[in-house]
Every structure is written in C-alpha cells, then in structure tokens.
C-alpha positions as CSV (number, residue, x, y, z in Angstrom):
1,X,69.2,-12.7,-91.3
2,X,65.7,-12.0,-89.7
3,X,67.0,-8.3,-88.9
4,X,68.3,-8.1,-92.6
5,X,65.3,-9.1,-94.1
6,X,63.1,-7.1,-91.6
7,X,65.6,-4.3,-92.2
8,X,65.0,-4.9,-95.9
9,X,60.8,-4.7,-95.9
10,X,61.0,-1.4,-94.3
11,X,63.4,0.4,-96.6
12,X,61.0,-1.5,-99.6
13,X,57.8,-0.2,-97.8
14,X,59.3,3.4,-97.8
15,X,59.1,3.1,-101.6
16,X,55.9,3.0,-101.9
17,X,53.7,6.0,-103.6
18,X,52.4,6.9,-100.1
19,X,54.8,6.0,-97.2
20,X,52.9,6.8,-93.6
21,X,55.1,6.1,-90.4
22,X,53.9,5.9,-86.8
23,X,54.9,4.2,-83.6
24,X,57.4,2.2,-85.1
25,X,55.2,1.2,-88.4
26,X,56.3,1.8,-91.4
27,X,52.8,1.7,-93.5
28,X,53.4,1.7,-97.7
29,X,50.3,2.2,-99.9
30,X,49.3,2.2,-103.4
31,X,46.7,4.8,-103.9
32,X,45.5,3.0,-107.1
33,X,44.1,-0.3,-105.6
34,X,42.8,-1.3,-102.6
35,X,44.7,-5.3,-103.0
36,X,45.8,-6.0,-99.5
37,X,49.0,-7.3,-100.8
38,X,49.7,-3.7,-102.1
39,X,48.7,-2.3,-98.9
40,X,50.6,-3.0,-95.6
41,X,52.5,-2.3,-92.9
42,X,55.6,-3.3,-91.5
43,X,57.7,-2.7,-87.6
44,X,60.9,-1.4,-87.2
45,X,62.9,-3.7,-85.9
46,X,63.1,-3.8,-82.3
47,X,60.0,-1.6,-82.2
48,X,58.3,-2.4,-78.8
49,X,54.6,-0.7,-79.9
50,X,52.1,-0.1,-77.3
51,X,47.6,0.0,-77.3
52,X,48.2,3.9,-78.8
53,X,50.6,3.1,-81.2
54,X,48.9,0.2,-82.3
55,X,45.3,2.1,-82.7
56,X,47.3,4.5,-84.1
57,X,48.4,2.4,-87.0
58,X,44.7,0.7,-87.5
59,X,43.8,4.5,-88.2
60,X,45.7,4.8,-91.4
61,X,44.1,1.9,-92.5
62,X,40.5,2.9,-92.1
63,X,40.6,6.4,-92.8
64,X,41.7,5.4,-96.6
65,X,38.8,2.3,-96.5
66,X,42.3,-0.2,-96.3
67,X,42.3,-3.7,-94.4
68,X,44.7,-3.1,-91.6
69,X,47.8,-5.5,-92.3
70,X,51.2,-6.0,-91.6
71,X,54.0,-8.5,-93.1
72,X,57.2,-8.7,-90.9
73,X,59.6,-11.0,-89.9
74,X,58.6,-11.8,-86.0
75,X,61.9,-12.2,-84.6
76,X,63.3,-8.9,-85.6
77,X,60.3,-7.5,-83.1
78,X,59.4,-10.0,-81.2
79,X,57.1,-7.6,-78.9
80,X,54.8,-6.2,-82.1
81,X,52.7,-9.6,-83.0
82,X,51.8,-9.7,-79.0
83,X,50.9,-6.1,-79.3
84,X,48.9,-6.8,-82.0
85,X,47.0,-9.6,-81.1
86,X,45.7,-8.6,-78.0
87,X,43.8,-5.6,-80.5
88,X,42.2,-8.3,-82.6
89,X,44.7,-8.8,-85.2
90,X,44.5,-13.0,-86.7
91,X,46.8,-14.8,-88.5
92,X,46.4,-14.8,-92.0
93,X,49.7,-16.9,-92.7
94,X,53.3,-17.8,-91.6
95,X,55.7,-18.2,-94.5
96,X,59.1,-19.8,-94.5
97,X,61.4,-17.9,-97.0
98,X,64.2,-19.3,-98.3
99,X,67.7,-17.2,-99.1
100,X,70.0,-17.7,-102.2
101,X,73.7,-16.0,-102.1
102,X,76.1,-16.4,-105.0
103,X,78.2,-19.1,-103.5
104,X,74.9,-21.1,-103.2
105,X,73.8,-20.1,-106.8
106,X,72.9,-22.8,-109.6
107,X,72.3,-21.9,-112.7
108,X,70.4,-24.6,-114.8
109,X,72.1,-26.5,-117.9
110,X,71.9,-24.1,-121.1
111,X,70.4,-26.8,-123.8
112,X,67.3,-27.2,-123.6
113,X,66.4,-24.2,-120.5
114,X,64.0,-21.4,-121.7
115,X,65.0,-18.7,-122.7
116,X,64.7,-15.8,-120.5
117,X,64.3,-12.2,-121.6
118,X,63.7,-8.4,-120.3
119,X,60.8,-6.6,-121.0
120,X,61.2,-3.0,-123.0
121,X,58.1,-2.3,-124.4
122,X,54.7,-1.2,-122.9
123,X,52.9,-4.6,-124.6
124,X,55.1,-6.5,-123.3
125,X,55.1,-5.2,-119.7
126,X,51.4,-5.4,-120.0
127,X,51.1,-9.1,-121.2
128,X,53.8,-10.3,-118.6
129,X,51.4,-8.6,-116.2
130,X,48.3,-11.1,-117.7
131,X,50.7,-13.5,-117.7
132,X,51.7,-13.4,-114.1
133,X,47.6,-12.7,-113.0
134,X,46.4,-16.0,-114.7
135,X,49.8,-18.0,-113.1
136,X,48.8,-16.5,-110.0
137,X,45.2,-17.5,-109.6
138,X,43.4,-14.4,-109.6
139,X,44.9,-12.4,-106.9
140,X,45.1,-9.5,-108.9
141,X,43.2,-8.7,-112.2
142,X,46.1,-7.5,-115.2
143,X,45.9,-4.2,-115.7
144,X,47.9,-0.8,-117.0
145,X,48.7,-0.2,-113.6
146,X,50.2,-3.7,-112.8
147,X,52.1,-3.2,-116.1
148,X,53.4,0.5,-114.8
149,X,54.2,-1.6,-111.5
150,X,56.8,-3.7,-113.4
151,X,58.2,-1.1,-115.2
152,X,58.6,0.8,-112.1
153,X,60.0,-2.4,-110.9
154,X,62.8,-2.7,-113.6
155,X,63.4,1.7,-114.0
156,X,64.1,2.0,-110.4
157,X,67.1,-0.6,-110.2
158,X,64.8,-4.1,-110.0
159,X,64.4,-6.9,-112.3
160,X,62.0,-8.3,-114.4
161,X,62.4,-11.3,-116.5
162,X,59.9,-13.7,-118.6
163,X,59.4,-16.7,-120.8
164,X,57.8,-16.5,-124.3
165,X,56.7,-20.1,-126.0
166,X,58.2,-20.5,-129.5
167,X,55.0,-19.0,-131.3
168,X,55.5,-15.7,-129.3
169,X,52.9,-15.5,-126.2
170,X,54.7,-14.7,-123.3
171,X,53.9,-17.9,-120.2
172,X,55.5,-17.4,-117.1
173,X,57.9,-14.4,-115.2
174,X,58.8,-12.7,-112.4
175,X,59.9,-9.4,-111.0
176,X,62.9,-8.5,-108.2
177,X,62.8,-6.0,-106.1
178,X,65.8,-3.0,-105.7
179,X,68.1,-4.1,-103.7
180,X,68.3,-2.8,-99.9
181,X,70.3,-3.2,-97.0
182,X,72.5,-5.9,-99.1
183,X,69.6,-8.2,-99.9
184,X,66.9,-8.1,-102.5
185,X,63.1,-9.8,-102.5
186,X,62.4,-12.1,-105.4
187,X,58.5,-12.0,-106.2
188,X,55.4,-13.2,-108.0
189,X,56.9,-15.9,-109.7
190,X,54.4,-17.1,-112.0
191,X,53.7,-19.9,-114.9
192,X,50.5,-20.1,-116.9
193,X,48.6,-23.7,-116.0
194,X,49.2,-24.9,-119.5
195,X,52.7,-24.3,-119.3
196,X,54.0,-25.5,-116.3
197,X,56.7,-28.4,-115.7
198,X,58.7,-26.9,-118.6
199,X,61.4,-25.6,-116.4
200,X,60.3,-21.7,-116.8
201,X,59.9,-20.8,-113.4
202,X,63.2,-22.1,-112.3
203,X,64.6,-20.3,-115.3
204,X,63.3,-17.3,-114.5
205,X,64.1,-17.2,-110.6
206,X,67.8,-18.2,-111.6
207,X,68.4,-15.2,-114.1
208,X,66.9,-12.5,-111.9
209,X,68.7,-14.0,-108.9
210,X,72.2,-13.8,-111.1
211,X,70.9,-10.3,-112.1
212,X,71.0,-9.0,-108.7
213,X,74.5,-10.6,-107.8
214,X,75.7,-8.8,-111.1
215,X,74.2,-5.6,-109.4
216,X,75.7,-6.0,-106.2
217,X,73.1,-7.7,-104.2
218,X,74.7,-10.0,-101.5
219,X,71.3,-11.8,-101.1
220,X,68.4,-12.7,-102.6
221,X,65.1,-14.1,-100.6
222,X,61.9,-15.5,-101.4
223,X,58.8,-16.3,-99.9
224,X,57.5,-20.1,-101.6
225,X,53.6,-21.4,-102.3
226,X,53.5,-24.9,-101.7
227,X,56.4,-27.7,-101.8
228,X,56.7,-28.0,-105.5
229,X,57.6,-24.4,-105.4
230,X,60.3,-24.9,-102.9
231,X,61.9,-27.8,-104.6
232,X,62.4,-25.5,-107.6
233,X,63.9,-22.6,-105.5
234,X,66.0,-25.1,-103.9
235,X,67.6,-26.4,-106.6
236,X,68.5,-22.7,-107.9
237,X,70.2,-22.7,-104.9
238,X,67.7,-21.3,-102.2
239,X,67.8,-22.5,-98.4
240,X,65.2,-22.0,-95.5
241,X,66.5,-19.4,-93.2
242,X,63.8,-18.0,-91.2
243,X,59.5,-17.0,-90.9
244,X,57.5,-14.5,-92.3
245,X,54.5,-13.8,-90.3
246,X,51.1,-11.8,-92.1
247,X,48.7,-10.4,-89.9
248,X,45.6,-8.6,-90.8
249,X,42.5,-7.0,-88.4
250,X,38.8,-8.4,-89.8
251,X,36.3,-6.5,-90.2
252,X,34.2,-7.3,-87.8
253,X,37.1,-6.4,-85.2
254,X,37.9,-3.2,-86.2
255,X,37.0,-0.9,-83.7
C-alpha cells in the first residue's frame, strides 16, 4: 500500500498549478500562497536521489521564496529521507494514515446523523472554507482562493461535503481528492469548536468516503490529528496501514 499511496501523492502533486520535476522530485506549487502545506515536494518511488539532485530540488524552493519540504511515504523510497537528511533537512512529523475500502465501510445509523450536503454555490464554497479555517486552528486564513480550491476540488472529479446546524450556518466539512492510481486522499476534515461531539465529522468522512466508492475509487486514505480523530475514522471503517513522513529544510540551514 506504501507504493500505492506514494504512487498516489505524486500523480496529486502533478495537479498542481505549477508542477516542477527534478531528480526524482515531483515538486507541486500554488502560486497564490506561500502555506507550506500548499507547497511541497514528493519522490518517485524507488528514486535513489543523490547531493545534486537533492540541491537541485532545495533550488525550486528558494528561488520562489518557498520553505523546502517534502511529504512521502518512506518506504516507497527508502533511500530519499537519508539523502535528505545528511543536507539539513528535520523532521517536522511522522503520520500514521489509516485506509478505508468498501468492504471495510460503515456508514452511521440514519436517525439522528447530520445531514450531509454538496456545495454549489460560490457563498457556500466560501463559508465551508471559514468553516473548515476556524475547525482547523488557524492554519490557513478563509479566503476566495481557498473557496476556488474546493470548487476546483469538487469540478475536477473530487468531493466536498459539509454540515449546516438547523438555523442555517454551515459547522464542519471536508474535501476528497480525485481519485488516482485506484486510491483517493480524504482531507481537512474539520468541525467548528462549538460544534463538536455532534457526530458531523464522522458524517462527513463517511459520505465522501461512499462518494468515491460510487466513483470507482478502490481506496480511500487519511492522515488523522490526535486519537479522538482516529477513533472516529475507525469506526467509519478506517485501519492503520502504513507512515507518512514530512520533512522540511529551516531556515537557518539552507544553504
């Protein structure tokens, strides 16, 4: 599954408005922002990258004023995270994710589960966005060009769901990647504080995840916060499967 996944991040990098590739590194940016989550790199998998290639990535970083950073699943390259620690690269994180297929699937009990809808309109794409930015504790600021992000998200054969409250202010959603190389990534996941514990982000993950089965997706993975998180992906019918390792370059570092 590593390969599949890894497979997966490269083909979803190569989305990206601006796709550079070099010595194995697939790097996909977003001329827009400079977030660091919006900005990365990824290996091919397999790729064996030497001092050049590596430099040769941490150029494309700094020539657009870009942290240099890479996401990747370690065991579908096992030689790159060597590579790039011995030219000052540290860990920011390592994330289990956790894969759903449609024979593991659980779909919560209809009475009394949120309701879950699509957005269609530009306000609503656009308050889903503040939505998701307050859930998600300031990692991004809402914006029209988070908004366009999860139209582009839905338009280009994605998913994005959310949760209004009964007076009509939408709480909580979630977006879902195209599918790619037979999986799809399940991300941002997101409930305001206030509304939390009602059941909306396990809503929400279950209908995109059917979603993507109805579109042909064999898989669906996901990347989980903290252990409340996971006990909610796990009773949708999520199960650990491998690591997902983040490295970035500081500052201070870069040569």
């Amino acid at each position: 599954m590593d390969i599949q996944v890894q497979s997966f991040a490269v083909t979803n990098l190569r989305r990206r408005p601006v796709v550079v590739e070099t010595g194995g590194f697939v790097a996909g940016l977003t001329p827009d922002t400079d977030n660091p989550y919006l900005n990365y790199a990824t290996p091919l998998p397999g790729a064996e990258p030497n001092g050049q290639d590596v430099a040769a990535l941490i150029g494309i970083f700094r020539e657009r004023g870009l942290l240099p950073r890479l996401e990747f699943a370690p065991q579908a390259a096992p030689a790159v995270a060597p590579a790039l620690r011995a030219a000052g690269f540290g860990t920011e994180a390592v994330h289990e994710y956790l894969i759903c297929t449609p024979h593991t699937l659980t779909l919560p009990q209809p009475s009394g589960s949120p309701r879950v809808d699509s957005p269609t309109t530009d306000e609503e794409f656009a308050e889903l966005d503040a939505a998701l930015a307050e859930a998600l504790g300031g990692v991004f600021t809402p914006s029209a060009q988070g908004a366009a992000r999860l139209r582009r998200t839905q338009q280009s054969g994605g998913a994005v769901r959310f949760v209004r409250t009964p007076q009509g202010g939408i709480v909580g959603g979630a977006s879902c990647s195209p599918s790619a190389e037979g999986t799809a990534e399940l991300s941002g996941v997101g409930t305001r504080p206030a509304h939390r514990g009602r059941g909306i982000a396990a809503a929400v993950t279950a209908a995109l995840t059917e979603a993507m089965f109805a579109q042909g997706a064999g898989s669906v993975w996901l990347e989980y916060s903290g252990e409340g998180s996971r006990r909610v992906y796990e009773r949708a019918g999520y199960r650990p499967q491998g690591t997902r390792l983040y490295l970035s370059l500081p500052p201070a570092q870069q040569p």
